[in-house]
C-alpha positions, -999 to 999 in steps of 0.1 A, spaced: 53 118 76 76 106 50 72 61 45 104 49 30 104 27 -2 116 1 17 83 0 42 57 4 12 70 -26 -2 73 -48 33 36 -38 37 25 -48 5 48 -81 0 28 -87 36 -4 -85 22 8 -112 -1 2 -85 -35 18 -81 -64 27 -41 -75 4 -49 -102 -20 -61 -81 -18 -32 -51 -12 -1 -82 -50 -14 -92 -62 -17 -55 -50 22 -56 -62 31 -87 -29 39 -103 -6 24 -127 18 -1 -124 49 22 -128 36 50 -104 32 22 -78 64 11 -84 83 48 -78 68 43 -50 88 14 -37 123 24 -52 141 61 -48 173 51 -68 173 91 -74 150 113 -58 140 126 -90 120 90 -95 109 86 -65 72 91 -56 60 93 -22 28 69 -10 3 92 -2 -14 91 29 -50 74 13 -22 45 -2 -4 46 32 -37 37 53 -50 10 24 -20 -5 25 -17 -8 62 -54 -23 65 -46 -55 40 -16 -61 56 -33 -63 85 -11 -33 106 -36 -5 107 -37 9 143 -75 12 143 -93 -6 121 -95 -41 100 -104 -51 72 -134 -81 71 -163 -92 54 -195 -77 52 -212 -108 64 -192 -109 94 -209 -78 103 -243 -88 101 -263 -114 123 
């Protein structure tokens, strides 16, 4: 499944992150994340892998099966 540009950066404007902020959250620099959220040619464009994908759904709060919450929330 291919997640447009367009999509990546929705989710992660949701989450209320910056691309500097999510590209750390992923482990990657700041210009790899941010291929991922423009394909002006395809030749820059980088797709979000499927790891990124799923992170990103769980802090903007759209993953279909799980959520993300604290530890203590967890634990009588």
């Amino acid at each position: 499944m291919i997640i447009s540009p367009e999509e990546v950066k929705r989710l992660r404007l949701k989450a209320g992150l910056t691309q500097k902020e999510m590209a750390k959250l992923a482990g990657i620099g700041l210009s790899s994340w941010q291929k991922k959220e423009t394909a002006e040619t395809l030749k820059s464009y980088s797709p979000i892998s499927g790891a990124e994908y799923n992170l990103l759904l769980l802090f903007a709060d759209e993953h279909p099966d799980y959520i993300l919450c604290k530890r203590e929330t967890l634990r009588p």
